[in-house]
C-alpha positions as CSV (number, residue, x, y, z in Angstrom):
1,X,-15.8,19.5,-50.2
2,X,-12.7,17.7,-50.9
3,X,-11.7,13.6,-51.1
4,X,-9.4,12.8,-48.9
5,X,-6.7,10.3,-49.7
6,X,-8.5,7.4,-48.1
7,X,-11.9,8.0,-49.8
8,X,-13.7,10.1,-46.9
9,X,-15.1,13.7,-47.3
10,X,-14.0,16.2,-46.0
11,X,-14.6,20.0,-45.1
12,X,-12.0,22.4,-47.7
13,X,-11.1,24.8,-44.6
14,X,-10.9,21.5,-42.0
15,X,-7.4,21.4,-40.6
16,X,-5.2,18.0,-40.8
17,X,-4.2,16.4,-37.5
18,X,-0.6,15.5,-37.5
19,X,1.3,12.5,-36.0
20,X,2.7,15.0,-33.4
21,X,-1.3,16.9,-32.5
22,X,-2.8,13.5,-32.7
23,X,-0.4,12.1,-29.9
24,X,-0.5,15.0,-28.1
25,X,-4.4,15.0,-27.8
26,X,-4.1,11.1,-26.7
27,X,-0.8,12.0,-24.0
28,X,-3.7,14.7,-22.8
29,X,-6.6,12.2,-22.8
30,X,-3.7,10.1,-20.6
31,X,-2.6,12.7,-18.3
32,X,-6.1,13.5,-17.4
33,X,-7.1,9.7,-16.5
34,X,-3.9,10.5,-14.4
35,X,-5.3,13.4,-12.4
36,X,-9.0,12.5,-12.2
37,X,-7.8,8.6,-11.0
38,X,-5.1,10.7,-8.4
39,X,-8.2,13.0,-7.1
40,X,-10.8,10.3,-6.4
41,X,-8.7,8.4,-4.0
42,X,-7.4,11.7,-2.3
43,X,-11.6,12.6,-1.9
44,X,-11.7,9.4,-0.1
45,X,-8.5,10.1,2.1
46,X,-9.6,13.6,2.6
47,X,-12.9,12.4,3.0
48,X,-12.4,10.1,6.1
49,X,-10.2,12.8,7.4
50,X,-7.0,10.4,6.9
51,X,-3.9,12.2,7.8
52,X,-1.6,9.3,8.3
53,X,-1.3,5.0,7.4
54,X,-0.1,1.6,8.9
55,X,0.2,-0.5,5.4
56,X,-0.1,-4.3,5.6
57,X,0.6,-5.5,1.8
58,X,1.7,-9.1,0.6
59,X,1.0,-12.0,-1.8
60,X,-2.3,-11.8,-3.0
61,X,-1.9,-15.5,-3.7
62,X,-1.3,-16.9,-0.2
63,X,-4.9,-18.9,1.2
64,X,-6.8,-18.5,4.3
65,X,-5.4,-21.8,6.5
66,X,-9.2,-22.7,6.9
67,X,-9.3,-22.3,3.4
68,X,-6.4,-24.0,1.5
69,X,-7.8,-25.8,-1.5
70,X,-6.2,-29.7,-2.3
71,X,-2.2,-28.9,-3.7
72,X,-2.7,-25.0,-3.4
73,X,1.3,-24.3,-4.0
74,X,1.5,-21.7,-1.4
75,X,-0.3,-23.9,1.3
76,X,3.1,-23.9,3.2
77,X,2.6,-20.0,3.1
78,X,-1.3,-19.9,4.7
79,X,0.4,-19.2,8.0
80,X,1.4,-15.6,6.9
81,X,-2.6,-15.4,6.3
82,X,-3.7,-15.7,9.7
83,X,-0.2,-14.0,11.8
84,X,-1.6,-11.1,9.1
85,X,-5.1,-11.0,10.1
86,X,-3.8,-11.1,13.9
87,X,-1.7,-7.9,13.8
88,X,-4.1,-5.7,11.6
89,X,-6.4,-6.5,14.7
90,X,-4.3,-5.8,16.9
91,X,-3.2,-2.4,15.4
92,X,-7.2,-1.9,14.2
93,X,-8.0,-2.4,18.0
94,X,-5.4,0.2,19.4
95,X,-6.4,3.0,16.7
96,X,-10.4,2.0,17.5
97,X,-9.3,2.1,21.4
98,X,-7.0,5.6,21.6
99,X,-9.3,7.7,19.5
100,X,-6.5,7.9,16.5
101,X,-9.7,9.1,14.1
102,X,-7.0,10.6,11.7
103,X,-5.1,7.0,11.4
104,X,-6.1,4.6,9.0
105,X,-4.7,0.5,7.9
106,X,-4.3,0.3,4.2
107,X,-4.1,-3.0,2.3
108,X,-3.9,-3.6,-1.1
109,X,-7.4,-4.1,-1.8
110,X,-7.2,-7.6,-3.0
111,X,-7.6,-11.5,-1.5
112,X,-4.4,-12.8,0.2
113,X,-2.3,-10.6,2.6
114,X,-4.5,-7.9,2.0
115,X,-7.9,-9.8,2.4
116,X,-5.8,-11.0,5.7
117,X,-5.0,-7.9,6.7
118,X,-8.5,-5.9,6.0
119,X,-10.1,-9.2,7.8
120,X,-8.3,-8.4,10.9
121,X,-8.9,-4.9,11.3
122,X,-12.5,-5.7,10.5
123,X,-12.9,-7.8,13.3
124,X,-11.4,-4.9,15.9
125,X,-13.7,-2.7,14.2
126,X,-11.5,-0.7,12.3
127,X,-12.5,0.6,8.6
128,X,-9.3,-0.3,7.0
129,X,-9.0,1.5,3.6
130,X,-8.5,-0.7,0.2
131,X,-6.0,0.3,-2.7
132,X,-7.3,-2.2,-5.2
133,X,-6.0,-2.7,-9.2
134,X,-7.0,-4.5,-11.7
135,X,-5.2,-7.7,-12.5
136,X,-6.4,-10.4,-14.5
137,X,-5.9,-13.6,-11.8
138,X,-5.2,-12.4,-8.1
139,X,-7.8,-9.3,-7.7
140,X,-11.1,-9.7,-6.3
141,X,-13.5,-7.3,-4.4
142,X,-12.7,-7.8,-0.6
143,X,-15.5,-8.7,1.5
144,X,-13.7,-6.8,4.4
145,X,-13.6,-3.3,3.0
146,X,-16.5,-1.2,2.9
147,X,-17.5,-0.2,-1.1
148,X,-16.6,3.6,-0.3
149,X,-13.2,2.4,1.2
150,X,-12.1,0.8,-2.1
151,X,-10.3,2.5,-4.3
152,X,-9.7,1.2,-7.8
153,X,-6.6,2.5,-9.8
154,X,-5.7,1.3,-12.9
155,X,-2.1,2.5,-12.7
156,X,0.8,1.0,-10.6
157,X,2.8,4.3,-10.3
158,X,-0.4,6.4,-9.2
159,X,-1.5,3.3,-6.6
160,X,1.9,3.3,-5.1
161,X,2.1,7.1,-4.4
162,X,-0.8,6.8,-2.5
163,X,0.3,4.2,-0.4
164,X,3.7,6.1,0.6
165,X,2.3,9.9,0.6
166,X,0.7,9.3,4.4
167,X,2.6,6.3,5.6
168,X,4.0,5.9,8.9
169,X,4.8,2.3,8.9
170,X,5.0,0.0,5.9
171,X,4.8,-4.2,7.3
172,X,5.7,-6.2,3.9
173,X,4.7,-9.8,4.2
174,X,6.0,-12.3,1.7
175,X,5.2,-11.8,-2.1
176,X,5.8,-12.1,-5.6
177,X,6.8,-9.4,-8.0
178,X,4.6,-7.1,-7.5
179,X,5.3,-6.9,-3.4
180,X,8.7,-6.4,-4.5
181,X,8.1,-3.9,-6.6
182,X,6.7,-2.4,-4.0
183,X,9.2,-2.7,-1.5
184,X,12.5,-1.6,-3.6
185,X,10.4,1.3,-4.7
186,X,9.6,2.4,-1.1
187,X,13.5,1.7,-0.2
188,X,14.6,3.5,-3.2
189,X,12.7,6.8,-2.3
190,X,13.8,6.7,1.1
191,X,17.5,6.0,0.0
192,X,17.4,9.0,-1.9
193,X,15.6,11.5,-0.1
194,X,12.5,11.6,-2.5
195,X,10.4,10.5,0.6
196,X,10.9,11.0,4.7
197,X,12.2,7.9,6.1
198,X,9.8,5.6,7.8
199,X,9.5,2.2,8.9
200,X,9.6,-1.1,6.9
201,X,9.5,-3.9,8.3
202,X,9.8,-7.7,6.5
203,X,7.7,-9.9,8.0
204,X,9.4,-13.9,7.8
205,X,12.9,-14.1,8.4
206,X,13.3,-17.3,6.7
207,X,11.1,-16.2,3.4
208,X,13.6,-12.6,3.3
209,X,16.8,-13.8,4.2
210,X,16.7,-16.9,1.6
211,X,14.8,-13.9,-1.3
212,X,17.5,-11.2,-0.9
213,X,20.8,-10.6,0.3
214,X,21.1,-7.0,0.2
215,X,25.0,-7.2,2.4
216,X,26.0,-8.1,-1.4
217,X,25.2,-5.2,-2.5
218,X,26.7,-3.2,0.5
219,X,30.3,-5.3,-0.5
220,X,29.9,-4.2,-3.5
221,X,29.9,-0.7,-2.9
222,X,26.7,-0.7,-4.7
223,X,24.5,0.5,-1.8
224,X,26.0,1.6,1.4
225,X,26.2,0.0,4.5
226,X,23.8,2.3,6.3
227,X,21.3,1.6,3.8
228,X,21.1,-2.1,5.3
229,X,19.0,-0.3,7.9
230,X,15.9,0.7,5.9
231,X,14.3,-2.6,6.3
232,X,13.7,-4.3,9.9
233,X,12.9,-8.0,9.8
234,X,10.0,-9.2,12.3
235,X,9.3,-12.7,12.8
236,X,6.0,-13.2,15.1
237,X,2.7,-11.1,15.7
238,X,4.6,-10.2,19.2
239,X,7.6,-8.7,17.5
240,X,5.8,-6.6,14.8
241,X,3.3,-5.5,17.6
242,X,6.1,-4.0,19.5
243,X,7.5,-2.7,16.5
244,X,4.5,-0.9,15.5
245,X,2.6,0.3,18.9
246,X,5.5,2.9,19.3
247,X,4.9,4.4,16.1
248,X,0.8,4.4,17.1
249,X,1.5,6.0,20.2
250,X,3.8,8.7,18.9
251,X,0.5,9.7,16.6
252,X,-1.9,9.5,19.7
253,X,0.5,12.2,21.1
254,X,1.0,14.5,18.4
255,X,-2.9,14.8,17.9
256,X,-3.1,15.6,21.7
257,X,-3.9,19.4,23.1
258,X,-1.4,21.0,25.2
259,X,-3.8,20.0,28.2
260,X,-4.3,16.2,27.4
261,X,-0.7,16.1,26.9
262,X,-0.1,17.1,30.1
263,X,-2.3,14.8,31.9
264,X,-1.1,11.9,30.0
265,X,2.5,12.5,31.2
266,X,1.2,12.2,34.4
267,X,-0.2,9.0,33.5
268,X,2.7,7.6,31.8
C-alpha cells in the first residue's frame, strides 16, 4: 500500500485515471443517458404502433380564457388557448373517426398550447401523446395526457428529434424562445435536406408577421427566395382545418388495401 498525494490509500498495482480516461468514462456515462432517454420514448411510439404525427406546440405560458388570473401578461394571448384546443379536436375527431390507428397529435407535454392542444384531442377522444422536459417555471404534468403517453426528456436536442422523426404536419402557435427554437430548427433541416419537407404552418398572422421578417433575409441573399415557402401562415381554426385534413386524408389512403382503395374512389 502506498499514500497517495492527497492522503488516501491506495493499492501499489491500482492504475491512475487520467484527465483524458476520467472524461471519457463521464462522455460514456453521457452518451448512454443519451441512448436509454432516445429508446424509452421510441418503446412508447413503437408501443402505440405510431407511424406518423400532427404536432401542436406553442407558449407554455399562454392561460386558459376561463382561467386568466388578475394582470396575467399574456391575457391578450388566452385566445390562441382555446382556437388550440378547437383544432386538436377537430383533427383528434377525424383520426378517432377514419380509423388512422397509426396517427397520433403530439404536444409538448406541458400547460399552455400544449395543455390546449392535448385538451382538445382529449375531448374528441383521441390519446394525444406528450413530449414533456423539465423546466424550472412553465412544466407541469398535463392532466390531458395519459401517464404512459408522457414522455420525459431531459435533453432539448433528443426531444426535438422525436418530434420531427414521424411528423407530417407541424402547427406552431405563438411562443417564446423555446417555440422558436423549435421552429428555425425544423426550417433549418428541411432547408437543407437533413429532413423530408413537411408542413409548417404559423398560427397568428399578426403575432408572426410583427416577430419575423424572413423577406429580409431573402434580400439579403442570406436565404433564398423559395425558402419563404417552408412556413404557411393560418389565421382561424377554419383555415388550419383545411390546411391539415388533406394531409389526414392522404394518411387514411396510404394505410388503405388495394380493395378499400378501390371502393373509396368510388365514394369520392
Amino acid at each position: 500500500m502506498t499514500n497517495s498525494e492527497f492522503g488516501g490509500l491506495k493499492e501499489v498495482n491500482e492504475p491512475e485515471l487520467s484527465i483524458a480516461e476520467d472524461t471519457q468514462n463521464t462522455e460514456m456515462q453521457r452518451a448512454a443517458h443519451l441512448a436509454n432517454e432516445w429508446m424509452l420514448a421510441e418503446e412508447t411510439f413503437n408501443g402505440e404502433d405510431v407511424l406518423h404525427t400532427i404536432s401542436i406546440f406553442g407558449s407554455a405560458r399562454i392561460p386558459a380564457p376561463e382561467k386568466v388570473p388578475q394582470q396575467n401578461p399574456c391575457e391578450s394571448l388566452a385566445h390562441f388557448y382555446q382556437q388550440a384546443r378547437q383544432l386538436a379536436f377537430r383533427i383528434g375527431q377525424y383520426i378517432e373517426a377514419e380509423g388512422l390507428s397509426q396517427t397520433r397529435l403530439i404536444t409538448g407535454g406541458g400547460p399552455g398550447i400544449m395543455e390546449a392542444g392535448s385538451r382538445g384531442a382529449n375531448e374528441a377522444g383521441h390519446a394525444s401523446i406528450g413530449l414533456n422536459i423539465a423546466l424550472p417555471h412553465e412544466q407541469r404534468l398535463n392532466p390531458f395526457i395519459a401517464a404512459k403517453h408522457s414522455i420525459n426528456f431531459q435533453y432539448f436536442a433528443l426531444r426535438k428529434m422525436h418530434f420531427l422523426k414521424r411528423a407530417q404536419a407541424l402547427i406552431v402557435f405563438p411562443g417564446g424562445f423555446g417555440t422558436l427554437d423549435e421552429l428555425f430548427e425544423t426550417l433549418t433541416l428541411i432547408q437543407t435536406g437533413k429532413m423530408p419537407r413537411i408542413p409548417v404552418f404559423l398560427y397568428g398572422k399578426t403575432f408572426w408577421n410583427g416577430l419575423i421578417n424572413l423577406e429580409l433575409l431573402a434580400a439579403h441573399n442570406l436565404i433564398d427566395p423559395e425558402d419563404l415557402a417552408l412556413y404557411h401562415l393560418v389565421d382561424s381554426v377554419e383555415e388550419a382545418w383545411q390546411e391539415i385534413q388533406p394531409i389526414l386524408l392522404r394518411l387514411k389512403n396510404e394505410t388503405l388495401v388495394p380493395s378499400e382503395k378501390a371502393t373509396q374512389r368510388k365514394t369520392d
